[in-house]
Structure formats: C-alpha cells, structure tokens
N, C-alpha and C positions, 0 to 999 in steps of 0.2 A: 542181427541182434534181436532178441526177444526183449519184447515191450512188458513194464511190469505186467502184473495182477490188477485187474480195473475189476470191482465186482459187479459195475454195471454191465459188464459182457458175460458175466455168467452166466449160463443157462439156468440153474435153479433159482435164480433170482431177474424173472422177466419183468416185472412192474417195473424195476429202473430203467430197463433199453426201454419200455412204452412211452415212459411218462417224458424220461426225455425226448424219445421221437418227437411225439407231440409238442413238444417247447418247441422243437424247433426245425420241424416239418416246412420241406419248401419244395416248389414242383418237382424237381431234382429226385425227391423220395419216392412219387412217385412209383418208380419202373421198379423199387427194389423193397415193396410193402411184401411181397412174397416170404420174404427174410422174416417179417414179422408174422406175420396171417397167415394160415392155413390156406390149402388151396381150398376147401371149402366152408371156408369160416362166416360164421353169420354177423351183419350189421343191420343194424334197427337204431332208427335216431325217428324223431318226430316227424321227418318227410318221408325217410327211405328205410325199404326192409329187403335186403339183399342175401344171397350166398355164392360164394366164390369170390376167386381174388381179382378177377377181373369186374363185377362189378363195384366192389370195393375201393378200386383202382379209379373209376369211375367218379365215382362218389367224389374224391377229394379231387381230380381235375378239377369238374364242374366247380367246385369252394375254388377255386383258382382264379377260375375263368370267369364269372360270378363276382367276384369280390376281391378289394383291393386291398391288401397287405394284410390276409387271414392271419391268425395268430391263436395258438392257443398259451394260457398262463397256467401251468399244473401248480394246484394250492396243496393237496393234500396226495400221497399214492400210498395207499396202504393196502395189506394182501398178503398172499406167499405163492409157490412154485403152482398152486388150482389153481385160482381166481382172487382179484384185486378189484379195488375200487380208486376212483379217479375223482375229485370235485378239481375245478376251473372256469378260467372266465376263458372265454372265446372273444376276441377282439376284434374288427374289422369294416369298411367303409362300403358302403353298396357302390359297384362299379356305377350303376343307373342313378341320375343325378335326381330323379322325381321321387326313389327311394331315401334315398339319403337325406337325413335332415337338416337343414342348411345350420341348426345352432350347436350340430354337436359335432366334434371331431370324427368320435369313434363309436359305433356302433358296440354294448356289451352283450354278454349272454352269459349270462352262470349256469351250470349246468356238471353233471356228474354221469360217468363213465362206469358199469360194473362190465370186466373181462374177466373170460372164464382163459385158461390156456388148455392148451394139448402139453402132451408130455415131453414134446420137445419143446419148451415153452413160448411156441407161436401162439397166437389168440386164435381159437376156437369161436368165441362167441366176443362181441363188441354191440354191449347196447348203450347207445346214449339216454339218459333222464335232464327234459329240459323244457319249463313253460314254454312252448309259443308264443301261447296266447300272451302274456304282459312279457317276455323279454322280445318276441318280434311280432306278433300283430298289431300288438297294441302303440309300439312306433312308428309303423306305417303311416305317412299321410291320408290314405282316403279310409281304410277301415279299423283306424288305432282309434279313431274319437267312439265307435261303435262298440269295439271290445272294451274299453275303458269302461263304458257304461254296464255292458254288461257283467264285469266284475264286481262293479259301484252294488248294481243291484241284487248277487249273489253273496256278497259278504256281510258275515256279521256286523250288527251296529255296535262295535269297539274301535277305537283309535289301533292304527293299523302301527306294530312295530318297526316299522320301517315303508319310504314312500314307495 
C-alpha cells in the first residue's frame, strides 16, 4: 500500500528533508548522508572545509565520537528548490571532563547554515556561520578567560544587548 503524500519527501522542497535530518541526526545517519549530499558537495564550518561525501561523512562521526548526545535544534529553515538558509542551536556535552564545565549541563552554540542544493535536491554546498570565539573558546577553561578579555577589549563602550 502506498504511503500518503509527505511533502517533506519531496524533491522540490529539500530544506524540509535537511532541517529535519539535522533535528534528528544520529550515528545511524551516518552511512546514508549520500541520500542528502552530493558526492562532491562542499562543507566549511569554522574548523573544517571539505569536499566529498566521504569527508563529510567524517566530519559528523568525529561530532559523535567527540561529544556526548550532539543535538542540533532547527529554529528557523527558510529557502526554495536553489538554496535555503538554517538558524539553530547546536546542543551538547564535551565527551573530555576538563572541557566540559562542571556548572553547566549542556554546552550551546547558535549558529546558521546557508545550503545551496544541486538539481536533484542534494546539497551542493553546506556552510556553517558560527562565533567560535564567544560560543566555544570563550567556554573553555584555560583559554575562555583570555578570549573574554579579548572581546571585553574590542567592543564598543555600550551596554551589550544581551550577556
């Protein structure tokens, strides 16, 4: 028997299959990001700038293997059948206990995704936009008190919209 109409699985409309991958990406996904990504699709996040599906592939093990109950939360996914844009928080606990800091549960990251797709609406391109510097250096125990300062010192003298 055929399953309704889901237009999350429609091809002209990829921003719904992405946004929810990402909700709810688990190692699992893994082996079958091919489905989504081109075989030679580019990713660039603030550590990594890759092409192919195998490094790609890569990429999110390592978040795996690295980090303890990765999470992404998709806030916003807006776009068409080109290219879409992603905001999200990124959730998760440093596997290494000297990273992790003893008063917070969950480690956050806000951050934003612009995907470009190919025609058959795999991603093409996957760049992450995301501070570092104050969503993860600046949490680090030995070099967050350094970066801290360093923003302290680069920023306008106004009361800052948010801490």
């Amino acid at each position: 028997m055929k399953r309704p109409f889901d237009p999350i699985d429609h091809p002209v409309i990829p921003i719904q299959r992405i946004a929810r991958l990402f909700s709810t990406i688990s190692p699992a996904d893994i082996a079958h990001l091919a489905d989504h990504y081109c075989e030679d699709a580019e990713f660039v996040d603030p550590f990594n700038a890759v092409h192919g599906i195998a490094p790609i592939q890569q990429i999110f093990k390592h978040m795996f293997e690295r980090l303890e109950n990765p999470r992404f939360e998709v806030l916003t996914a807006i776009g068409d059948a080109d290219q879409a844009m992603l905001t999200w928080d990124f959730r998760f606990r440093f596997r290494n206990t000297w990273l992790q800091r003893t008063t917070d549960s969950d480690q956050r990251i806000h951050g934003a995704t612009r995907l470009v797709f190919a025609p058959d609406g795999r991603v093409s391109l996957h760049r992450d936009y995301w501070d570092a510097a104050a969503e993860f250096y600046e949490q680090l125990p030995l070099i967050g008190p350094v970066m801290r300062r360093l923003r302290e010192a680069g920023a306008a003298p106004i009361p800052p919209c948010y801490p």
